[in-house]
GUNU-561096 format. One record per residue (C-alpha): residue in three letters; x, y, z. Coordinates in Angstrom, 1 decimal, decimal comma, m for minus. Layout:
N
+-----+--------+--------+--------+
|   r |   east |  north |     up |
+-----+--------+--------+--------+
| ALA |      X |      Y |      Z |
...
+-----+--------+--------+--------+
//
This chain:
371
+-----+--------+--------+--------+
|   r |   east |  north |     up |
+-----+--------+--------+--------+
| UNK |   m7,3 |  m12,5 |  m24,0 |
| UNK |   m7,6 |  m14,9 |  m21,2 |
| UNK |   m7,6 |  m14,2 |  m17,8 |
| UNK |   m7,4 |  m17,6 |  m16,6 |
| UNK |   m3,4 |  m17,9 |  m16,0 |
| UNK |   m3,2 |  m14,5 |  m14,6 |
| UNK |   m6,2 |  m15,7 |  m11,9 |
| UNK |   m4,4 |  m19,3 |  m11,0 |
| UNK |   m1,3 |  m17,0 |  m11,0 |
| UNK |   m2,7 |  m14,6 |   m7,9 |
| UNK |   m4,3 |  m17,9 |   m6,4 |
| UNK |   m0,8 |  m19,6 |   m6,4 |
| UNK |    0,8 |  m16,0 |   m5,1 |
| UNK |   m2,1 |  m15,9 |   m2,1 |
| UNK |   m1,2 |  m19,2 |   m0,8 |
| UNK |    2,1 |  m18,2 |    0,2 |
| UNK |    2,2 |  m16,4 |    3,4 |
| UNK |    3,6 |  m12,4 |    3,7 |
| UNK |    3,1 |  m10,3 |    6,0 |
| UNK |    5,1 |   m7,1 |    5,9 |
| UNK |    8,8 |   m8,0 |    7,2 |
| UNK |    8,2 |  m11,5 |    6,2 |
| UNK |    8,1 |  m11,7 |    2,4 |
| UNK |   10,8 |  m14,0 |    1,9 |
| UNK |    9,2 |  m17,2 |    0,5 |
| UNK |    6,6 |  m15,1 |   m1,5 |
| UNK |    9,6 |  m13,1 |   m2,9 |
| UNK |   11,5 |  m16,4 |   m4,2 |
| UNK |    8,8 |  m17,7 |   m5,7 |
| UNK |    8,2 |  m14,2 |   m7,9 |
| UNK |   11,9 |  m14,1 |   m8,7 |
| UNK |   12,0 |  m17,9 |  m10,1 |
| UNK |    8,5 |  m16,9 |  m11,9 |
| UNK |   10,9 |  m13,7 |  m13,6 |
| UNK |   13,6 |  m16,3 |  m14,5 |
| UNK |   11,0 |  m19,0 |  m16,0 |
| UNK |   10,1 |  m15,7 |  m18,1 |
| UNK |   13,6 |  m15,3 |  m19,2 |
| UNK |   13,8 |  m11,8 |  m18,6 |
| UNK |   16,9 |  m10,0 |  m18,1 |
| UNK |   18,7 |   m8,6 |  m14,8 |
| UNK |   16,6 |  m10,5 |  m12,6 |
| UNK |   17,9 |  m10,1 |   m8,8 |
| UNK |   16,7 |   m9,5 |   m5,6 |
| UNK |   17,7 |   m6,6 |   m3,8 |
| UNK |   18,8 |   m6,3 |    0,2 |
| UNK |   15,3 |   m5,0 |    1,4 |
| UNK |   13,8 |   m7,9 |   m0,3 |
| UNK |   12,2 |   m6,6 |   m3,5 |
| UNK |   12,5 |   m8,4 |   m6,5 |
| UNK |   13,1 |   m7,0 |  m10,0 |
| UNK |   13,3 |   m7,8 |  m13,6 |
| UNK |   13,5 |   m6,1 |  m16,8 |
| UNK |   12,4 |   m6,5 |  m20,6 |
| UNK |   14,3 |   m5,1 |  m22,3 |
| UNK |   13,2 |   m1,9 |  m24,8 |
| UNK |   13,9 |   m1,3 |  m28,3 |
| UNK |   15,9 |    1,8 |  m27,8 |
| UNK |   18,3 |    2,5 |  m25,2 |
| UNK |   18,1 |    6,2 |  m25,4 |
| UNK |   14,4 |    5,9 |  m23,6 |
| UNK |   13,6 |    6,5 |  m20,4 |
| UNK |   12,4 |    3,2 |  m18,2 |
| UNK |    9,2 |    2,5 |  m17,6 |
| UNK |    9,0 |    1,1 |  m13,5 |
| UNK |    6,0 |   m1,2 |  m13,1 |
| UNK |    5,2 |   m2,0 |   m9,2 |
| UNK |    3,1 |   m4,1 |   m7,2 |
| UNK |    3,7 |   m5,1 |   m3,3 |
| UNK |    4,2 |   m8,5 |   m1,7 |
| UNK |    3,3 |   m8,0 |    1,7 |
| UNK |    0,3 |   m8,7 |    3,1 |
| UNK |   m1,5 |   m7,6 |    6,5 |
| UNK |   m2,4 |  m10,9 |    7,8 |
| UNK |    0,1 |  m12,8 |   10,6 |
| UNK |    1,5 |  m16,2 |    9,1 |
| UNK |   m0,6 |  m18,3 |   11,5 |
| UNK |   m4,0 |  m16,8 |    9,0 |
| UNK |   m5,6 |  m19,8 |    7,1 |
| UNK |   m5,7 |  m19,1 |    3,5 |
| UNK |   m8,0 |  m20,9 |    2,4 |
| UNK |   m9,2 |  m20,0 |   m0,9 |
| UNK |  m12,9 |  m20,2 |   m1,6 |
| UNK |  m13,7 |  m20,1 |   m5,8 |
| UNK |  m16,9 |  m19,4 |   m6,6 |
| UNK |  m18,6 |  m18,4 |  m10,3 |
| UNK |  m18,1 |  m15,5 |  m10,6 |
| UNK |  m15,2 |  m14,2 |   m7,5 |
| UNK |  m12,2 |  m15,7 |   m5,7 |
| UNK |  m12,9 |  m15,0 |   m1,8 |
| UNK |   m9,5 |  m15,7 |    0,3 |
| UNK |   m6,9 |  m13,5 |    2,5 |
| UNK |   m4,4 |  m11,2 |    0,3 |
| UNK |   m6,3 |  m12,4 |   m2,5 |
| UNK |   m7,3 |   m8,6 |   m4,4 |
| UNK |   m4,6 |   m6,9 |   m1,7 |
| UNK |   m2,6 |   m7,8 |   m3,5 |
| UNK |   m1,8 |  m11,2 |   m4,7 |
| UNK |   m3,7 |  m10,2 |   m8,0 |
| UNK |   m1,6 |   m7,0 |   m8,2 |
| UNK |    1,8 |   m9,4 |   m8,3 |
| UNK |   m0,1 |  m11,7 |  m10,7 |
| UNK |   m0,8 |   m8,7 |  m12,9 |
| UNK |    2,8 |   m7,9 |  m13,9 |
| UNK |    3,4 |  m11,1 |  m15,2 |
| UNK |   m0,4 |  m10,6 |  m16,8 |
| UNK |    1,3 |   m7,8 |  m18,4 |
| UNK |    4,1 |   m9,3 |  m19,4 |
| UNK |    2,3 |  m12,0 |  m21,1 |
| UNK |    0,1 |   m9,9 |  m23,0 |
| UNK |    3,1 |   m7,8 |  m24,6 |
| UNK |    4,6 |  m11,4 |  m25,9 |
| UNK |    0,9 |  m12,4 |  m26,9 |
| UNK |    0,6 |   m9,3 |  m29,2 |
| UNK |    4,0 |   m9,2 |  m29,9 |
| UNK |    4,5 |   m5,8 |  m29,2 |
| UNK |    8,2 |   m3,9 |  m28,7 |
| UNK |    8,7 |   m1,0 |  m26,0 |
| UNK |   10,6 |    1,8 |  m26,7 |
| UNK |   12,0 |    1,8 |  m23,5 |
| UNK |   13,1 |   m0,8 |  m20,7 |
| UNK |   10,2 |   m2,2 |  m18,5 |
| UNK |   11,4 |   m3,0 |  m15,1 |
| UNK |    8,8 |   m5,2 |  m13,4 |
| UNK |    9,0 |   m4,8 |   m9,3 |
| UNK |    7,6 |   m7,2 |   m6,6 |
| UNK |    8,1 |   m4,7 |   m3,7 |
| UNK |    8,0 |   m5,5 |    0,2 |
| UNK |    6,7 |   m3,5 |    3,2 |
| UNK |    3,6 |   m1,4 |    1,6 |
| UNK |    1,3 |   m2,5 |    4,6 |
| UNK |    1,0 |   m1,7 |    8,4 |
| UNK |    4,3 |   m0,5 |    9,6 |
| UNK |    6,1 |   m1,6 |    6,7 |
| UNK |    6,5 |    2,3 |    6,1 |
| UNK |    6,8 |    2,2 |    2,3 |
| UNK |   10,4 |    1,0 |    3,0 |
| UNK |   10,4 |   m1,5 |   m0,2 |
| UNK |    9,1 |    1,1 |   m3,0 |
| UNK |   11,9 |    4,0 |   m1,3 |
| UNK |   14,4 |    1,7 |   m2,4 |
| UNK |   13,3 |    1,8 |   m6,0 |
| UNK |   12,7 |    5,1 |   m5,9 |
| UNK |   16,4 |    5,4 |   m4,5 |
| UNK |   17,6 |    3,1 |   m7,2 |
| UNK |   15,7 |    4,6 |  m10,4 |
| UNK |   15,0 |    8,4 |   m9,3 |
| UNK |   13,8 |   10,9 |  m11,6 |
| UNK |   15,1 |    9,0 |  m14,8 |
| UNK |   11,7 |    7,4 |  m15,6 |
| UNK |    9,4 |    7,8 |  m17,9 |
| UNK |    6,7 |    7,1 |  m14,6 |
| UNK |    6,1 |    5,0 |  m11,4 |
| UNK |    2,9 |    2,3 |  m12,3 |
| UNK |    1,8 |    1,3 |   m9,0 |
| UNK |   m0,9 |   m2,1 |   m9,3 |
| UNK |   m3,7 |   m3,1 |   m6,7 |
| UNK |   m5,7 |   m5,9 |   m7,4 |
| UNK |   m8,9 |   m4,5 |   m6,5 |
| UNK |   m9,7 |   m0,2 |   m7,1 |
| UNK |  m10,6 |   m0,7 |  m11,1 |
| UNK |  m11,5 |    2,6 |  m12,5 |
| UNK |  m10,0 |    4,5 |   m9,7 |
| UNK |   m6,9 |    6,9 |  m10,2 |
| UNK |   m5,1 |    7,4 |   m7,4 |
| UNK |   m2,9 |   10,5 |   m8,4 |
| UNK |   m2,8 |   12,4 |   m4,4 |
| UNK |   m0,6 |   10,8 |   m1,9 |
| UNK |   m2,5 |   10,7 |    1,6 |
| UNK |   m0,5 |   12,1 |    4,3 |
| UNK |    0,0 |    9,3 |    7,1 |
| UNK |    1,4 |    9,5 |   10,4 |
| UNK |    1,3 |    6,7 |   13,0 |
| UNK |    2,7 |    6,5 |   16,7 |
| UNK |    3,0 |    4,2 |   19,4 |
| UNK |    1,9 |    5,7 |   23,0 |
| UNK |    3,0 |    4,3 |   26,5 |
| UNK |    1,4 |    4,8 |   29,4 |
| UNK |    3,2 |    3,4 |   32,8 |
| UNK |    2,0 |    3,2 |   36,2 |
| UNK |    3,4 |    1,6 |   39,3 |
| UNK |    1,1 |   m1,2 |   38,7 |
| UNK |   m0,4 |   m3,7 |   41,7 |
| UNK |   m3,4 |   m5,9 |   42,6 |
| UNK |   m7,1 |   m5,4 |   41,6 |
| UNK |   m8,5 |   m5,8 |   45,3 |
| UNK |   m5,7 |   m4,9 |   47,6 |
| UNK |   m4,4 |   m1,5 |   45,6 |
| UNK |   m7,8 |   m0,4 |   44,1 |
| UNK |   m7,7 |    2,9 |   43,6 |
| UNK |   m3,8 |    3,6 |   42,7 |
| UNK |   m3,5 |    4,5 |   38,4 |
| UNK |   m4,1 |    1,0 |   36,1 |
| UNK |   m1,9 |    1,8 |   32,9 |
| UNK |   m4,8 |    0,1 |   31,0 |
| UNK |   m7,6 |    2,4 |   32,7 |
| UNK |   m5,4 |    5,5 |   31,7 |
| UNK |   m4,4 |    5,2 |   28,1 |
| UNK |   m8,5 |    4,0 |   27,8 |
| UNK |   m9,1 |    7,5 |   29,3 |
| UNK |   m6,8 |    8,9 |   27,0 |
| UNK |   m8,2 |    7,0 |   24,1 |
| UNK |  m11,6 |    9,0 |   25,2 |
| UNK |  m10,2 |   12,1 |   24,8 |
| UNK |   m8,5 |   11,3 |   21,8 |
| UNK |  m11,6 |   10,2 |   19,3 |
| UNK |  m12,9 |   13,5 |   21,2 |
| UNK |  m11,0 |   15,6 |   19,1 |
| UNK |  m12,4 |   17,7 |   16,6 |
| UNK |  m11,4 |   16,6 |   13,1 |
| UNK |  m11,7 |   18,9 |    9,8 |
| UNK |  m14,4 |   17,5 |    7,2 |
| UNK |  m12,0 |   19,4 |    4,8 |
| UNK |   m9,8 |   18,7 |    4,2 |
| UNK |  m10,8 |   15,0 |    5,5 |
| UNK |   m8,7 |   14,7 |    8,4 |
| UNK |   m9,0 |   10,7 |   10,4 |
| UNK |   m7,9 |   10,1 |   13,4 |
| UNK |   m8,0 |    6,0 |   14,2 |
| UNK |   m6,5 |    3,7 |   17,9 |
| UNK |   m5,7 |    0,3 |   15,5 |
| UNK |   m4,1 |   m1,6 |   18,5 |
| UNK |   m4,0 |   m1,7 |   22,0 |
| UNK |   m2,3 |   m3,6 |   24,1 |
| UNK |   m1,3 |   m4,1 |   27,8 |
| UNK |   m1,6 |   m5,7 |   31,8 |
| UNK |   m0,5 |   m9,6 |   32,6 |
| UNK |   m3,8 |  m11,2 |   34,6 |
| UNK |   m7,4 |  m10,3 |   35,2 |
| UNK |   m6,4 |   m9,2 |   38,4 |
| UNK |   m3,3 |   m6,8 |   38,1 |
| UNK |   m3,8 |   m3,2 |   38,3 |
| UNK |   m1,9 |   m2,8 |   34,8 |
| UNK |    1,9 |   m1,5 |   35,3 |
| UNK |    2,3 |   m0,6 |   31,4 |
| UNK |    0,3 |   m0,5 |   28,3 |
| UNK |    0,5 |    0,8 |   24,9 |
| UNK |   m1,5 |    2,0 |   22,0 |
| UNK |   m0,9 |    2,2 |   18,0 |
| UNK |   m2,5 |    5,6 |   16,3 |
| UNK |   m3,2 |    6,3 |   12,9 |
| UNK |   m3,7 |   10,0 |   11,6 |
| UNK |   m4,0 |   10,8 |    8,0 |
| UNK |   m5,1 |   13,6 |    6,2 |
| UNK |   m5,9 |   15,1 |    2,4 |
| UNK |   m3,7 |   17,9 |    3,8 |
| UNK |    0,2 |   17,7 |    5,6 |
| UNK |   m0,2 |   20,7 |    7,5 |
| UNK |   m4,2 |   20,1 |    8,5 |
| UNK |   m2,1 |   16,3 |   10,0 |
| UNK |    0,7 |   18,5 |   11,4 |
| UNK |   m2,1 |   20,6 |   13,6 |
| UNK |   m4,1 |   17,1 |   14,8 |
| UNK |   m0,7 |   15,5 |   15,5 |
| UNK |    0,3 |   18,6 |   17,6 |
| UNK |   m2,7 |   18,4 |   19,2 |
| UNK |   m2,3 |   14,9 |   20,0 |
| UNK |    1,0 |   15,3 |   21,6 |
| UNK |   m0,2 |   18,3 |   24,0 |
| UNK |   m2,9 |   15,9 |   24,8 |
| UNK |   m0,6 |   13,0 |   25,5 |
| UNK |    1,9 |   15,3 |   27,7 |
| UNK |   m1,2 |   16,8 |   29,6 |
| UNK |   m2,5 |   13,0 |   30,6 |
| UNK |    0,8 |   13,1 |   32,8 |
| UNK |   m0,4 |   12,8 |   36,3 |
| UNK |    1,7 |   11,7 |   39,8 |
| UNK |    2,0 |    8,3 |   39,1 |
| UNK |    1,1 |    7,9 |   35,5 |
| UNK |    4,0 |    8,4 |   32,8 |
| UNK |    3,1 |    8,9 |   29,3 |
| UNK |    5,8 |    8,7 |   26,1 |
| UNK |    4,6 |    9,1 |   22,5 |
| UNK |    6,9 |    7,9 |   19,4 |
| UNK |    6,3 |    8,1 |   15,9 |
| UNK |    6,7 |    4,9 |   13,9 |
| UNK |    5,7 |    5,6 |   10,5 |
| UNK |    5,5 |    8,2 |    8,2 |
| UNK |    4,1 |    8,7 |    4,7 |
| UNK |    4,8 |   11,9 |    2,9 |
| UNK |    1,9 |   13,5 |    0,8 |
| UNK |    2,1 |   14,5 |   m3,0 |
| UNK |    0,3 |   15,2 |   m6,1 |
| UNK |    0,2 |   14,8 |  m10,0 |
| UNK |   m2,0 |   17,4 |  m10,9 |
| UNK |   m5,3 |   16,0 |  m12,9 |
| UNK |   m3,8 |   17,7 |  m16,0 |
| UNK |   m0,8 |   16,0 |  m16,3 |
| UNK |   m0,5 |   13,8 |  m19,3 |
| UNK |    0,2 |   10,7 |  m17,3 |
| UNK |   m3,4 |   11,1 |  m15,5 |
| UNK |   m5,3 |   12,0 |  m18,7 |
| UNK |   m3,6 |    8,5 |  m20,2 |
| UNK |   m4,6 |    6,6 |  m17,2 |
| UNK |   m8,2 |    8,1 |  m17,6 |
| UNK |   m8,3 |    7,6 |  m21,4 |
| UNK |   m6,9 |    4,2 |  m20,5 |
| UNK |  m10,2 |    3,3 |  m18,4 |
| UNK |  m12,7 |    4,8 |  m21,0 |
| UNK |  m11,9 |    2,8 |  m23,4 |
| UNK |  m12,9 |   m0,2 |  m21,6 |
| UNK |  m16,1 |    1,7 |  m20,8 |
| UNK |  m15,2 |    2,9 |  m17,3 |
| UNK |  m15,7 |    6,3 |  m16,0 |
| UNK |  m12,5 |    6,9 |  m14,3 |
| UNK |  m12,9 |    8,1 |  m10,7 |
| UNK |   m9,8 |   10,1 |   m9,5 |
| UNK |   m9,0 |   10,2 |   m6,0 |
| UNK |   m5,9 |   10,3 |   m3,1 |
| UNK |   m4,7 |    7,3 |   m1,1 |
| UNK |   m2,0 |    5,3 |    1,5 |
| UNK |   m0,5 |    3,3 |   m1,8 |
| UNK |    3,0 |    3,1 |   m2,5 |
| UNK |    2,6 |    5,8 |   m5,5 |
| UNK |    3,1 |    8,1 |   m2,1 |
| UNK |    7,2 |    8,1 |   m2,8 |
| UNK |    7,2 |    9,0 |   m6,4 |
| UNK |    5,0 |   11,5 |   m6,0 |
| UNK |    6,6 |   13,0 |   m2,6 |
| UNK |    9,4 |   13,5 |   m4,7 |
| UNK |    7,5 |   14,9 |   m7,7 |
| UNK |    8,2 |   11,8 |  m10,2 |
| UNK |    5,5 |   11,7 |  m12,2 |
| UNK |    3,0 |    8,0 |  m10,8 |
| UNK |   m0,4 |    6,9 |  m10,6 |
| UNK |   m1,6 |    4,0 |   m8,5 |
| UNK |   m4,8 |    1,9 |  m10,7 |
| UNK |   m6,8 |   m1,1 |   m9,9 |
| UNK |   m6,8 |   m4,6 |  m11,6 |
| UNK |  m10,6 |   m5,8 |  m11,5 |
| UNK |  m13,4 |   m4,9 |   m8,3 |
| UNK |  m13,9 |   m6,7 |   m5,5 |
| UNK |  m14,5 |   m6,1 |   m1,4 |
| UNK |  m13,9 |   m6,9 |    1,9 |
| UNK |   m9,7 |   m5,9 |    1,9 |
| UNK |   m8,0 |   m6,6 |    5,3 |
| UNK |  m10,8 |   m8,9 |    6,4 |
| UNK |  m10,3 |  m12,7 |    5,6 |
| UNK |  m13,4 |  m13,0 |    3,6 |
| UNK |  m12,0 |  m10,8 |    0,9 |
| UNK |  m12,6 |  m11,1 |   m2,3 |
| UNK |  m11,9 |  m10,3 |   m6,3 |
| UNK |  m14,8 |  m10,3 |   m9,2 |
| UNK |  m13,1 |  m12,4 |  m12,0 |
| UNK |  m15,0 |  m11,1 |  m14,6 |
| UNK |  m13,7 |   m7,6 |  m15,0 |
| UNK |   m9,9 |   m8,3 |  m14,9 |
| UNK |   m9,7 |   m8,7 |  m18,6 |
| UNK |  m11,0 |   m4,7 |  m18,9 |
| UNK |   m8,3 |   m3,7 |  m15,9 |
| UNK |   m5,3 |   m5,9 |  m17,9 |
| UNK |   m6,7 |   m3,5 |  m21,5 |
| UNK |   m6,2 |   m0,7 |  m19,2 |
| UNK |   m2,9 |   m1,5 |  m18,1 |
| UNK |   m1,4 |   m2,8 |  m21,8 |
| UNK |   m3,4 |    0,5 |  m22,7 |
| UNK |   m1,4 |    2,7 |  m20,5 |
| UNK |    1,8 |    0,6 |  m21,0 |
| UNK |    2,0 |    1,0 |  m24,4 |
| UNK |    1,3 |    4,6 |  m25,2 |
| UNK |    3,5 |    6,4 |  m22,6 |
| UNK |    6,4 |    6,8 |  m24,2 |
| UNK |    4,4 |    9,2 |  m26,0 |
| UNK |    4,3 |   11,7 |  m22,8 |
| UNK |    7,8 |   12,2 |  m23,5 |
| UNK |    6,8 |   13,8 |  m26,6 |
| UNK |    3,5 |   15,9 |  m24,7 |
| UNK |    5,4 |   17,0 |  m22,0 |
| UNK |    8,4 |   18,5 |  m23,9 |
| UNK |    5,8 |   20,9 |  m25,9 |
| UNK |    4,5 |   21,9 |  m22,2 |
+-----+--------+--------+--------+
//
């Protein structure tokens, strides 16, 4: 097979600015791709996804949900300039996850090369809202809209090949205030700077013992606050990111974190903490037939298949305990930086994985009924 389509594909894909909430023009260019594809029951749904289906040979089989995300984490003012060199594209959004949207119609393009029927209905999704504070919003709705009457969830990154990510990471993010009566560097020096607090509290925070096991993380991502150089700061707010391999090892740092917060409350200094974002943990044991596939799906183009947990948007499914893996399209580096970028040369092995996988899962039906 050649690569080359599916590559200019993701190239076309990264050009077009989308960051999470703003995945409009990305969107409309996936659904007219779907339509140019003649595939059925093509429509875009009111958070935005985009979905498609080709139609299976018998009607009595379960669907098959292929996924990958739109969204980006780069603002819409990021240039995008894409750099090709021999051997790797280097651009913004260009593995995470341009290539991942390129790789359903990859997929798509493969089963028409090789002419080959599926038992069972293949619904292609372009999801929004994986990244940032997107909160997994897009792939809930298809979980809402499919539920447990799937044969699995396929959840496509560009970059990860030979990882299987079959754990969900639990995630919780909040947004703490701190506010102070404010006033002016030289005359008021001495009275609370919200800035100088919530940096105090910041202290304390990355001061907090985390468990090495389960890997507990505890991470300030954005701060922000004060209106001139020489304003004692009046408010200021922070973005925190906690995730662990275990929900109740995060429920015990995020308690901690809130008795830390309220204890930082001093005459004069007001803290608040909110949540913003939640993603719920879950697990496909390693023994389930769809994670043997996946890993029989990687050996056979000579990978040792690495499984492991992650933030991906496989987190609903298996919340819910619908059976999904998250997998990788080829290798690459540098993800959420602009100077990211994909290795070309191994995307033909990740698109055999994925045709691999495609193709023989209909057969779990068959496994998991003799369990």
């Amino acid at each position: 097979m050649s690569v080359a389509p599916i590559l200019e594909l993701a190239s076309q894909i990264q050009q077009i600015p989308a960051p999470t909430f703003a995945e409009a023009q990305r969107a409309e260019f996936v659904r007219r791709m779907f339509e140019r594809e003649a595939l059925t029951d093509v429509e875009t749904d009111a958070n935005g996804n985009v979905y498609a289906r080709l139609k299976g040979t018998s009607p009595q089989a379960a669907p098959l949900i292929v996924s990958a995300h739109l969204d980006t984490v780069f603002p819409p003012e990021t240039d995008l300039r894409l750099i090709r060199r021999r051997d790797r594209l280097i651009g913004p959004g260009i593995g995470d996850n341009s290539l991942g949207v390129a790789g359903l119609f990859g997929l798509l393009w493969l089963l028409q090369e090789r002419g080959t029927r599926l038992p069972g209905d293949l619904w292609l999704v372009a999801n929004v809202c994986e990244e940032g504070l997107g909160d997994l919003r897009g792939m809930k709705a298809v979980v809402e809209r499919f539920g447990a009457a799937v044969q699995a969830y396929i959840v496509l990154e560009g970059m990860a090949l030979g990882y299987i990510y079959h754990r969900a990471l639990s995630v919780e993010r909040y947004r703490i205030h701190a506010q102070t009566a404010g006033g002016h560097s030289w005359k008021d020096y001495g009275q609370p700077s919200a800035i100088h607090e919530l940096a105090a509290l910041v202290t304390r925070l990355t001061s907090l013992p985390l468990p090495a096991s389960p890997r507990t993380t505890l991470n300030v991502g954005k701060f922000i606050g004060g209106t001139s150089v020489n304003v004692l700061a009046a408010e200021a707010w922070l973005e925190l990111d906690l995730r662990s391999e275990s929900g109740a090892a995060l429920s015990a740092v995020s308690a901690q974190v809130q008795t830390l917060v309220k204890a930082s409350e001093r005459p004069g200094v007001k803290f608040s903490i909110h949540p913003i974002s939640t993603r719920p943990s879950g697990e496909l044991p390693a023994s389930h037939p769809l994670v043997r596939l996946a890993e029989d799906s990687l050996r056979q183009q000579g990978y040792s298949p690495v499984l492991t947990i992650g933030s991906t948007d496989a987190n609903i499914p298996l919340s819910r305990g619908y059976p999904s893996v998250c997998i990788g399209l080829t290798t690459g580096s540098g993800a959420h930086t602009t100077q990211e970028f994909i290795h070309t040369a191994p995307l033909e092995a990740g698109m055999e994985q994925l045709f691999h996988l495609v193709t023989r899962i209909w057969v779990l039906t068959l496994i998991i009924s003799y369990l």
